[in-house]
N, C-alpha and C positions, 0 to 999 in steps of 0.2 A: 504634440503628436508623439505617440512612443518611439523608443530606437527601434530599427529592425534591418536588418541586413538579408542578405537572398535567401530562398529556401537551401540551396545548399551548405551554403555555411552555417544558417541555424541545425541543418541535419550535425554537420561538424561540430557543431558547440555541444548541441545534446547526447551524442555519443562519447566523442572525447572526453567530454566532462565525467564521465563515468569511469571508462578506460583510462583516461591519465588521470586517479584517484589517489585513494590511502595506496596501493601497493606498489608506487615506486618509493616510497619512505622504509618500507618493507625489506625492499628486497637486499639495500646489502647485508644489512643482517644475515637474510635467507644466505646469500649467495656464500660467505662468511661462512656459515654453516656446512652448505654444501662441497665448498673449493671451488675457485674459479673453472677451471677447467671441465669436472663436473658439473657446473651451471650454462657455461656453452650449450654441454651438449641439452639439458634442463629444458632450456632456455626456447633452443631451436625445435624442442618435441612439441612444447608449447603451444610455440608460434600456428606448427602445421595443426596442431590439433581446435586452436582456439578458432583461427581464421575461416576450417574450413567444416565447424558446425556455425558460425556466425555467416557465410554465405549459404549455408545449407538454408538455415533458419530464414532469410534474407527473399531465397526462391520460394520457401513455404506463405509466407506472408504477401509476396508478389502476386501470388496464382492463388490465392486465396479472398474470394471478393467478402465474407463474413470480418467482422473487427473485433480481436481476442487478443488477449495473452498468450503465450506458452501453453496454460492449465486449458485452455480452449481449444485450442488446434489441436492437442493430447485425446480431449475427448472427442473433436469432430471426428478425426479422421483413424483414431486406436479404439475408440470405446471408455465408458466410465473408469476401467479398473486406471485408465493409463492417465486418465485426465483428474481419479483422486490424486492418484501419485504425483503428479505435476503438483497441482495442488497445493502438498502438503509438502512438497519439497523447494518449491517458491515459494510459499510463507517464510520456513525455513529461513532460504537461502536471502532474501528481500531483506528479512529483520534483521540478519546476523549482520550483514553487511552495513544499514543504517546506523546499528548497534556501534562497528570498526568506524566509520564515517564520525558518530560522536564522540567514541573516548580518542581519535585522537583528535577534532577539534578541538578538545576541551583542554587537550595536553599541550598541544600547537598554544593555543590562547593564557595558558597559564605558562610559558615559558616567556612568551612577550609580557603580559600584566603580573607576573606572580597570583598570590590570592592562595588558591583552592581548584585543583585541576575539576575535581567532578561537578563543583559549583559551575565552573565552567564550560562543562557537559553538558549539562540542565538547560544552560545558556542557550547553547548551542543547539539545543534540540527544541526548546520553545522556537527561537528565532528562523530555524531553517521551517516548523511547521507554520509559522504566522503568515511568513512568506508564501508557503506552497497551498495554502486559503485562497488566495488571489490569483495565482499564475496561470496561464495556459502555457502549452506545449511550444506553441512558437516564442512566447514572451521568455521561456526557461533560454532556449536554443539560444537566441540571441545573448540574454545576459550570461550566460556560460561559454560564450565562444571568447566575452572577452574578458572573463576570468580566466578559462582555459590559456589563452595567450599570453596571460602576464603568466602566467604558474608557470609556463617550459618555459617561459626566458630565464625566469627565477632558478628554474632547474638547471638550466645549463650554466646561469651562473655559480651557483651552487659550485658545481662541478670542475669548471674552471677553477676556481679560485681552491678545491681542494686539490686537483690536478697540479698543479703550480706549486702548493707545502707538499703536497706529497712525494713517493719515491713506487715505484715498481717491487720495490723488494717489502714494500708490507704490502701485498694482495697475497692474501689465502690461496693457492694454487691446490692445496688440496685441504678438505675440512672431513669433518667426524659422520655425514649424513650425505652421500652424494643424491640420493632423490627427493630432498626434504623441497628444495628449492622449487620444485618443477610445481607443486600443486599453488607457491605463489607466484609463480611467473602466471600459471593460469587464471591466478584470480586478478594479477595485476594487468592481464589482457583483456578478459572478456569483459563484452558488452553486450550477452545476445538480448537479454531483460530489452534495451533500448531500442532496437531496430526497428519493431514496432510504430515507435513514436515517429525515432526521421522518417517511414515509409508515410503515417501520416501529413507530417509538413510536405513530405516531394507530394501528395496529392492535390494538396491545397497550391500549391505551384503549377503542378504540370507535369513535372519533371520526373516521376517515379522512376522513370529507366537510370538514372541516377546513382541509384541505390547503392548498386553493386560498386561502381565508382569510392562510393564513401566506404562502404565496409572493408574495403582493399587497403583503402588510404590509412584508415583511421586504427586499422589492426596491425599495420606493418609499422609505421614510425613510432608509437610508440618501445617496441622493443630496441630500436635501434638507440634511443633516448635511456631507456632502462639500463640497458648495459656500460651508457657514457657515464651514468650516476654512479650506478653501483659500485665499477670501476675507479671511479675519480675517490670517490668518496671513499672505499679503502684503500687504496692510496696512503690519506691521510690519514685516516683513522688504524691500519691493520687490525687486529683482534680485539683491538679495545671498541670496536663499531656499534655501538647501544641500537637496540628495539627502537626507537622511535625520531634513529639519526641526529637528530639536532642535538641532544644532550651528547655526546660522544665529538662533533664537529666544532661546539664550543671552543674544545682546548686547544683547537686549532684554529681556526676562522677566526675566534675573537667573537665577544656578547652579542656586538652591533651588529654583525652579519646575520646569526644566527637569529637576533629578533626578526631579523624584516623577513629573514628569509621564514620562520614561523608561520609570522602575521599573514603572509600572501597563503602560507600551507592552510591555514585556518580557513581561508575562503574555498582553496580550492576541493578541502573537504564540505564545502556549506555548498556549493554548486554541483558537486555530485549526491550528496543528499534531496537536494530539488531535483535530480534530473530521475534519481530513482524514487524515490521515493511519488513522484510521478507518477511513475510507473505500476508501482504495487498500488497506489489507488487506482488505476484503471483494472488491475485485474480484481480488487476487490469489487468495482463496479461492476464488471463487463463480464468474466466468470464466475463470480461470487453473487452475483444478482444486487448485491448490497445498495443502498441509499448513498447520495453524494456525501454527505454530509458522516454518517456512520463510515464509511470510506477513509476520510479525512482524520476522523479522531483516532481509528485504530494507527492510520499511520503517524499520527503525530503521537501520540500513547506508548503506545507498543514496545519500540525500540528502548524509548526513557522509563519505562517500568523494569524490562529486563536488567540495563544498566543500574537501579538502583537496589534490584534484589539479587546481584551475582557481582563475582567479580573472575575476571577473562583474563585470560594471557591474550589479546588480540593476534600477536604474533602466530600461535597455535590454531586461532579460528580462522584466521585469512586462510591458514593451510587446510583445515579441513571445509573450508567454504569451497576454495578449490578443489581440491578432491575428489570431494563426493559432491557435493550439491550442485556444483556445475558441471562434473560429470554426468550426473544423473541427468539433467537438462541434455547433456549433448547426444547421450542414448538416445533420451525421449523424441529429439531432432531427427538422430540417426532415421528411425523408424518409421517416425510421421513425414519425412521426403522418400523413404523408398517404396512406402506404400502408395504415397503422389503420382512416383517416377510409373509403376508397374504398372497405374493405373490412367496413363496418361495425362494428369493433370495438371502437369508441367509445362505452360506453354514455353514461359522464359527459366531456362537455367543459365543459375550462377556458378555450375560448377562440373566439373568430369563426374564425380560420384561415382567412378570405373571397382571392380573387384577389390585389387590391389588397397584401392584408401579406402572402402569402405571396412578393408579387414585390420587395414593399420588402426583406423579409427574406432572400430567395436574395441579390437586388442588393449588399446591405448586408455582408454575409455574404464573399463573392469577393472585392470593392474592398477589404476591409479586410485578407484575405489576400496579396493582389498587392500593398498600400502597405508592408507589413510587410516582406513579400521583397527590395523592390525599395529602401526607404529605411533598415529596419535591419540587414537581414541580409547581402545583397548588399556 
């Protein structure tokens, strides 16, 4: 008999698993860059911004009896121009991110076995598609709830034990980029891709009302997490903090710590690669009209083509993933619940939606788009 645990905790495994991803490995870097103090405040912009297109998106999905993507609800309820845009900005946003999910598997695994890091990209991105052949949606939930729970222990042990070598007076309290940091805090929160999915497991339960319950829970603790990391970890590291953490915590922790603690990183990027990557096959299926199977190859394809014909600063793409591409998403959210709201078809909200946050959030939304363009892309 398979494992399976309740539907709401498989909703928890498949979200989380997303959410507590590649960008808490990220961010002291990011934070590093920005100064602590500037990443507070980063940090906190974030959270209100992340949280409340991911309940926005949550009520859109609730009150919507059709089963879509994003690129779907764009066109149901905005029209074609706003459901190519979805579209072509979820391709986008799906691949880059698989793309980040692989090179640092691959880095994660070649820091435990040596070899050949991209050898073990390759790896990693055969093994995460051979798997997502087989899985359904609640099979993912369940086996990511209990990857997701070893990975925060991991995390916090992590943290402890650089909290412990370290000192207060190596944290960056101020850095060269005070808003570099904010478009990875965004990327190292969001999960809206996912909601979709837990809304399906709460159906197959009962429990839809649920919903809102999980997106609360599962948006809020990780920040609280992100910040003990970041923290801890420069700490011990101050300026000398590497891209991809574990090589920088080495010359403190010791080899043995940083293997195991890898080897768990390894998986916890291979369970958020299933839990989206999931997901971009459904939208290839469900908006894209596409075969299960053509579905399947683009997403096990796709990501391991780009990786071997480019090479990325990951660190620079998590931030313009955040940015724009999930800004872009939180517009397109914006718009498709205020046309719901006006039109009544709201029966359950998840949220005020009042003047004031609708204007923080357009505001917040654009400036982060134009900082993106104009400081990393440009």
């Amino acid at each position: 008999m398979p494992f399976r645990i309740s539907p709401f905790w498989e909703a928890i495994g498949i979200t989380g698993s997303v959410i507590i991803g590649s960008g808490i490995f990220i961010l002291p870097y990011a934070v590093g860059v920005s100064g602590f103090w500037a990443a507070l405040g980063m940090g906190a912009l974030a959270f209100f911004l992340v949280l409340s297109i991911h309940l926005a998106y949550g009520e859109i999905v609730t009150n919507t009896k059709a089963r879509h993507r994003l690129p779907g609800y764009a066109e149901l309820y905005l029209g074609k121009f706003a459901g190519a845009l979805s579209k072509t900005s979820e391709l986008l946003l799906f691949n880059a991110v698989l793309l980040t999910y692989g090179i640092l598997g691959g880095q994660f695994l070649f820091v435990v076995f040596g070899g050949n890091a991209m050898a073990w990209s390759l790896l990693f991105f055969a093994a995460a598609a051979s798997v997502l052949f087989y899985s359904r949606v609640e099979r993912i939930g369940s086996i990511n709830f209990l990857i997701m729970s070893v990975v925060v222990l991991m995390e916090l042990g992590i943290a402890f034990f650089s909290f412990r070598a370290g000192s207060f007076s190596n944290l960056p309290l101020y850095g060269s980029d005070p808003f570099f940091s904010f478009g990875v805090f965004v990327f190292a929160l969001a999960g809206l891709s996912i909601i979709a999915d837990a809304r399906e497991i709460f159906r197959r339960g009962n429990i839809e009302h649920k919903l809102k319950s999980v997106i609360i829970l599962i948006t809020s603790l990780p920040l609280l997490l992100y910040f003990i990391f970041a923290a801890s970890v420069l700490m011990a590291t101050g300026m000398e903090v590497t891209k991809d953490v574990f090589s920088g915590l080495s010359k403190v922790l010791g080899s043995r710590v940083i293997m195991v603690g890898a080897f768990i990183s390894a998986f916890s990027m291979f369970s958020s690669f299933l839990a989206l990557g999931y997901d971009l096959k459904k939208i290839y299926e469900l908006d894209l009209a596409l075969p299960k199977l053509a579905s399947w190859v683009l997403v096990a394809l796709l990501p391991a083509v780009i990786f071997l014909l480019t090479r990325i600063d990951f660190v620079k793409l998590v931030s313009i993933v955040g940015g724009v591409f999930i800004a872009i998403d939180g517009i397109l959210v914006f718009f498709i619940l205020k046309k719901m709201r006006a039109q009544g078809l709201s029966r359950v909200k998840f949220l005020p939606f009042g003047f004031w946050q609708r204007a923080l959030l357009l505001i917040t939304l654009t400036l982060s788009i134009v900082y993106e363009i104009i400081y990393q892309i440009l």
